[in-house]
N, C-alpha and C positions, 0 to 999 in steps of 0.2 A: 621516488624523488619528488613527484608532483607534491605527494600528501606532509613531507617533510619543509617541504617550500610555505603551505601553506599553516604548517604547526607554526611555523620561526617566524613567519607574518604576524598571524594571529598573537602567539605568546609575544613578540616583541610589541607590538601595535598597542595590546592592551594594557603593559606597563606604561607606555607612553598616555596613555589616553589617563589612566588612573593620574599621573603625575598630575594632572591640566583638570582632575577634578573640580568641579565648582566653577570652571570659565569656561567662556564659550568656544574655546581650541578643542574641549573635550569633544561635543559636540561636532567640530571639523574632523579630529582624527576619528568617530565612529562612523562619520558620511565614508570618510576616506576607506577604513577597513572594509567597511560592507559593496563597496564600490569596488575593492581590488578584489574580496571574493566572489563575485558576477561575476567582474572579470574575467577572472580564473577557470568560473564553471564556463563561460560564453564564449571564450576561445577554445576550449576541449569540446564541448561539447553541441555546440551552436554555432560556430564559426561556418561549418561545411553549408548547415542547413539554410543560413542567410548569406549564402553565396549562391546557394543555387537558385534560391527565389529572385536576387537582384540581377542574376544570367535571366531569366523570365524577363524579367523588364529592358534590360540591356538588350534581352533580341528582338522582343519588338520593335526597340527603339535605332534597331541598328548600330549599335553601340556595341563597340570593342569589350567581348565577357572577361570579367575576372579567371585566372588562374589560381588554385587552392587546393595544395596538395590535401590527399584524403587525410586528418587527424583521428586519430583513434581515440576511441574514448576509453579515459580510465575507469575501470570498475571501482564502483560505489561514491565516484565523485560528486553524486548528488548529495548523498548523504552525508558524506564528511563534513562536505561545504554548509547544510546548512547548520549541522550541528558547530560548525567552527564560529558560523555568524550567531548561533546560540550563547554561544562564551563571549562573545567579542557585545553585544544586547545586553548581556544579564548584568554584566560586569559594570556598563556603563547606568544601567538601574538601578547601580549597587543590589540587586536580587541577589547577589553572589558577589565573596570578595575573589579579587584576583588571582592568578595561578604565579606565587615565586618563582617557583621549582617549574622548571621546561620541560623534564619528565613527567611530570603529573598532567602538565596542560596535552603533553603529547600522548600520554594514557588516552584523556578522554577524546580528542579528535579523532585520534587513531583506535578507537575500541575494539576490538576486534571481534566481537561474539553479531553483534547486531552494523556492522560496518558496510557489507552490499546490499543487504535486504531489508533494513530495518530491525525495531522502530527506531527513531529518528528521539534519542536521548537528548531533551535539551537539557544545561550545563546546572542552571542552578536545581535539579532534581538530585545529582548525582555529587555535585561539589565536596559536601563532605564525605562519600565514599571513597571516594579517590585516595583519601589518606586516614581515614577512621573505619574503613572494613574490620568486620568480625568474621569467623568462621568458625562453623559447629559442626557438628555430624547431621544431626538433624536438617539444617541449613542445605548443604550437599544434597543429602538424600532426596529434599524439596525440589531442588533444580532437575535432577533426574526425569521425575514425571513430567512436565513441560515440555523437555528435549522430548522425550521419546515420546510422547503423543507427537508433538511437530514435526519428526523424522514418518511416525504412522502414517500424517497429513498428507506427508510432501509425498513418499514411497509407495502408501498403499490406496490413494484413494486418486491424489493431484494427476499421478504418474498415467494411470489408467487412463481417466477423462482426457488427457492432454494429447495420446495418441490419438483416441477417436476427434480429438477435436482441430488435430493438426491433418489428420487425413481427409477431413470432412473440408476445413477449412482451404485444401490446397484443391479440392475439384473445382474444371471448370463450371463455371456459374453455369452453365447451358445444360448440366448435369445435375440441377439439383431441384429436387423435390420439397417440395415447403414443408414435410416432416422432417426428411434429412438435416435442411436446413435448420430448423429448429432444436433438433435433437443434438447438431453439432452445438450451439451457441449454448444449448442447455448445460455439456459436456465441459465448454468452456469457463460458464458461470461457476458449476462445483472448480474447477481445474484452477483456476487464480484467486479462488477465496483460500483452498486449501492448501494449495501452492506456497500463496503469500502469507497465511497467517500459520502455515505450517515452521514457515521458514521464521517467524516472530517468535512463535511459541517454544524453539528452539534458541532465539538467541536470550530469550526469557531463560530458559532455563541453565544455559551454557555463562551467563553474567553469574546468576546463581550460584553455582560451584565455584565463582570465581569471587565472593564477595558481595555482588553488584546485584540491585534491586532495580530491574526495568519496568518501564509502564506497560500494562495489555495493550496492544492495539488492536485488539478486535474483539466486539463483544455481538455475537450474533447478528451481523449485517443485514439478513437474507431475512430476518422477520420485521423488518422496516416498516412504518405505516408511509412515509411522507421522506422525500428528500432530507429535506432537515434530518429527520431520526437517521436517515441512511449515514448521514458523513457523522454525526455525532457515535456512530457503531463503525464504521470503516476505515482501516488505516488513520485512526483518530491521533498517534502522534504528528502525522504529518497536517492532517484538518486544525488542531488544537495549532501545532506550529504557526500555520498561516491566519489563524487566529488570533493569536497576541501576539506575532511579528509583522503583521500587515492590516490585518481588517478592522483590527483595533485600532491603535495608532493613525491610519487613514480617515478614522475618525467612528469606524461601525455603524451602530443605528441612532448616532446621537445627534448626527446632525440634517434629518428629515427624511422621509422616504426616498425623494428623489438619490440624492447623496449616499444612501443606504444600498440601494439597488444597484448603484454604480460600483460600489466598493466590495458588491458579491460577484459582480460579473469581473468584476479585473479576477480579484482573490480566485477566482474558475478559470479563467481564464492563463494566469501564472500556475495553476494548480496545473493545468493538462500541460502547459509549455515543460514544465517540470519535469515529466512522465516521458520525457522525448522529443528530439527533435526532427517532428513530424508531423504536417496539419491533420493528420487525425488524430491525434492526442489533442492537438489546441481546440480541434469543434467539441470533442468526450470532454474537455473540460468544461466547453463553454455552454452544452446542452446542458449538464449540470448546473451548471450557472442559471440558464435562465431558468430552468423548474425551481433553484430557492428563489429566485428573484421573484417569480408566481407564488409560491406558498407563501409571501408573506402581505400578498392582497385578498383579492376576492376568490381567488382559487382556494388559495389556503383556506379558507376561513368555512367556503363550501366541502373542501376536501374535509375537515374535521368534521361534518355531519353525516357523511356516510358510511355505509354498514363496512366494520374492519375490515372482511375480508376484501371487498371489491380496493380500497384501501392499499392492501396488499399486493393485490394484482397489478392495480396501478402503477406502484414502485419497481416491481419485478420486471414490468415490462420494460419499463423507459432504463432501467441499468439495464436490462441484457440485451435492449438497441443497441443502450450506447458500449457494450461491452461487445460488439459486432464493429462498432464504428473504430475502438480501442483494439483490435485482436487484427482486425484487418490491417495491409501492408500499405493500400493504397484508398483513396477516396475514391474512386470509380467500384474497386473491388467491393469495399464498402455499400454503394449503392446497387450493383449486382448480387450481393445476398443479403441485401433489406429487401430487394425485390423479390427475389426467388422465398424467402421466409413470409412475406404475405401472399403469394398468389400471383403475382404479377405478371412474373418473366419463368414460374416454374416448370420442370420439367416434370415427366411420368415419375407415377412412385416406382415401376418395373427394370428404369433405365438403370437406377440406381437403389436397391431393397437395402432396406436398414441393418437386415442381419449380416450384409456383408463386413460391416461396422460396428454393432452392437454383438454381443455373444450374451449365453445367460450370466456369465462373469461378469463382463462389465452394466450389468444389469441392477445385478445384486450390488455390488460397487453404487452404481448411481444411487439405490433406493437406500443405501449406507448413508452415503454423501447429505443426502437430504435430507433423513432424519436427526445428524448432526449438524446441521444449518439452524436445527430449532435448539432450544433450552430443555430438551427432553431428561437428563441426564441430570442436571442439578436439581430440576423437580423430584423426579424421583428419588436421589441421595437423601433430597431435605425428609420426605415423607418418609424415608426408612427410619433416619434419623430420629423422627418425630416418635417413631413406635418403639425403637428401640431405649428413648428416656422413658417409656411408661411399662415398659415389658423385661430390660435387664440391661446391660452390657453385653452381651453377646449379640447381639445384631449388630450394635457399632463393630465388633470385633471381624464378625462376619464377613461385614459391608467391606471392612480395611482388606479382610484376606483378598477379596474379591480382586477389588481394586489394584492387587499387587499383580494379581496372576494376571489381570487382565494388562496389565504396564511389561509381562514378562512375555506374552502372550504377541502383542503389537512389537517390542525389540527383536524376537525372533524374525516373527515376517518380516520385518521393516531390512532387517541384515540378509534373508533370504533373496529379498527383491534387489537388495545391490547387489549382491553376489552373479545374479541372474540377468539383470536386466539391462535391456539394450537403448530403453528409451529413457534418457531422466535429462529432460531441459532444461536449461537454467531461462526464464522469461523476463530473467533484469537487468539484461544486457544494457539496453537502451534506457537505462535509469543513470 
C-alpha cells in the first residue's frame, strides 16, 4: 500500500510539475514532491527514533513524554524512496522525459530485482528501458553468471563469516580477547562486503534476464588507498546518488574549502541517518565524514606520499572501526569492543580460544574471502587472454569451459547451503 501511495504521488506530481515547465511553480511542486517523500521515509522510519530522543530531553526537563506507538518499517523503503526522488529530480532537469503511462512509472519505482538491497537505479539510467528493452539468448545467459556468483557471495562465503561474527559480536565485552575481537570484526568486514554486494550482483544479474541493465555498485572496496577511493568503490550507487542529488547542488567544491567541508559532513552525515535510525549509524557516517573532510587538506596531500601499503592499512583500519561502530546495537557496546580490540578492557586469550569460533572451514572460507576482495581474477583472465591471441583459440575456449564449470560448480553449493542451512540473515532490515 505504502509503495503504491508513493508511485500515484510521484507519477501524478510529476505531470503536474512538467505542465508548470519553465515557471517558477515547477520549481514549487519539486520542493513539494521531494518534501512529501522525507515525509514518507521520516514517518516510517524515523518517527519512533525522534521520539525517543525528545523523551531524553522531556525527562530531564520533567516534561510530560510523547506517546508513539511502535511503526514498523517497510522493507526497502529507503530505496524505493530515493529512487522515486530520482524520477521526480531527473524529470524536473529534463535529464529524462516524464513517465505517461502509470505502469511504467510504477515498473521503475517498484523494480523488483534490486528493490531491498540495492543498487539504488536512478531514473534517467534506465528511462528508455522501461519501454525499449530487447531480449537475446545470449543477453539471459549474461544475467545468469552475476546471479549465481552473488547467490556464491551471499551463501557461501557472507553466510559463514556472519555466524562467527554474530557469535562473537553477542559476547559479553568482559569476555573478549583483543584477537577474538578482531577476528570477529575481520569476519564482519568479508560478511557485509559479500553480503551486500552479493545481494547487487544478483539483482545485476536477475534485471538482466529481465531486460534491464544496472549499474555495479561495487568495484573492489577493500583495496582502497584513501577514503575518497573507498566511497568511489563502495556502494557507489548510493555515494554517486548523494553526489548529484545533494553535494552538488548544495554547491560541492565550488564555492571554497570552508563551504566544501561543510557539504561533505552534512552529505556523511545524511548518508549514516540513511543506513538507520540509530546514533551509531549517524557517528559511522559522520567518522566518514570527517576523514574525506581531512583527505582533502594537509592529511590528504601527506596521505598521497606514503608508501601504498601503509596507505592501505590506514583505510582498513578506520572502516573496520567504523564497521564495529556500524555492526554494534548500541554506542556503549560499541565502545566496549573498541576497547577490548585494542588492549584496553580485554580479557585472557584462554577465557575465550578462537577455535571455539573459527574451524579449518571457516578458515579456508576467510582466506577465500580475501583473496576475492583483491582484483586477482580479472588479472589473471586478462594475462590468459593475452596468450591465448598469440598461441590459438583454444585457451580462450578453454578459459570459457572453465568459467562455466566453475559458475556450475558455485549454483551447486550455493543450492546445497539453502537446502541445509540454518543461518542466512537478512542485515537490511533497518535500511
Amino acid at each position: 500500500m505504502l509503495m503504491l501511495v508513493s508511485i500515484g504521488m510521484n507519477y501524478s506530481g510529476t505531470l503536474i510539475l512538467t505542465g508548470y515547465r519553465g515557471h517558477a511553480r515547477a520549481r514549487f511542486v519539486l520542493v513539494l514532491l521531494i518534501c512529501a517523500n522525507l515525509l514518507l521515509l521520516g514517518a516510517f522510519k524515523y518517527a519512533n527514533f525522534a521520539a525517543d530522543n525528545v523523551n531524553v530531553i522531556f525527562g530531564s526537563l520533567h516534561v510530560p513524554q510523547l506517546s508513539l506507538p511502535v511503526i514498523h518499517l517497510p522493507i526497502g523503503i529507503s530505496f524505493f524512496t530515493f529512487q522515486a526522488m530520482s524520477y521526480v529530480v531527473d524529470v524536473y532537469r529534463n535529464d529524462a522525459k516524464v513517465q505517461y503511462n502509470p505502469l511504467d512509472c510504477g515498473l521503475y519505482i517498484a523494480l523488483f530485482p534490486q528493490l531491498i538491497a540495492g543498487p539504488i537505479v536512478r531514473y534517467h539510467d534506465i528511462a528508455d528501458q522501461l519501454t525499449e528493452r530487447f531480449h537475446t539468448l545470449e543477453r539471459f545467459t549474461s544475467g545468469v553468471t552475476p546471479f549465481t556468483l552473488g547467490l556464491g557471495k551471499k551463501m557461501l562465503i557472507a553466510n559463514p563469516m556472519g555466524l562467527i561474527a554474530d557469535q562473537i559480536f553477542a559476547l559479553p565485552h568482559a569476555e573478549l580477547s583483543a584477537p577474538l575481537a578482531w577476528s570477529g570484526v575481520a569476519a564482519y568486514t568479508l560478511q557485509i562486503f559479500f553480503d551486500f554486494s552479493g545481494y547487487s550482483d544478483m539483482a545485476i544479474g536477475l534485471g538482466r534476464l529481465f531486460g534491464f541493465e544496472f549499474p555495479i555498485n561495487f568495484n573492489y572496496p577493500y583495496i582502497a588507498k584513501s577514503f575518497r577511493d573507498f566511497w568511489r568503490r563502495w556502494h557507489i550507487s548510493l555515494s554517486s546518488w548523494f553526489r548529484d542529488y545533494l553535494y552538488i547542488p548544495l554547491g560541492g567544491n565550488r564555492l571554497g574549502p570552508y563551504r566544501t567541508c561543510c557539504n561533505l559532513f552534512l552529505v556523511f552525515f545524511l548518508c549514516g541517518l540513511w543506513h538507520g535510525a540509530n546514533w551509531n549509524f549517524i557517528i559511522w557516517g559522520m567518522m566518514h565524514g570527517i576523514f574525506m573532510v581531512l583527505e582533502r587538506g594537509a592529511w590528504g596531500r601527506l596521505l598521497a606520499t606514503l608508501w601504498p601499503p601503509v596507505r592501505h592499512l590506514y583505510v582498513m583500519l578506520g572502516v573496520m572501526v567504523g564497521w564495529v561502530i556500524f555492526r554494534s546495537n548500541d554506542l556503549d557496546s560499541a565502545l566496549s569492543y573498541l576497547n577490548a580490540m585494542f588492549g584496553l578492557a580485554a580479557a585472557s586469550v584462554d577465557l575465550q580460544p578462537l577455535g571455539l569460533y573459527w574451524s579449518r572451514y571457516t578458515v579456508v572460507v576467510f582466506v577465500i574471502g580475501v583473496g576475492l576482495c583483491l582484483p586477482l581474477y580479472p588479472l589473471v583472465e586478462k594475462g590468459i587472454l593475452m596468450i591465448g591471441r598469440k598461441r590459438g583459440g583454444w585457451i580462450q575456449s578453454l578459459l570459457s569451459m572453465t568459467n562455466i564449470l566453475v559458475i556450475i560448480a558455485i549454483l551447486l553449493a550455493s543450492a546445497m547451503e539453502l537446502a541445509v542451512a540454518t543461518h542466512n540473515p537478512f542485515i537490511y532490515f533497518r535500511f
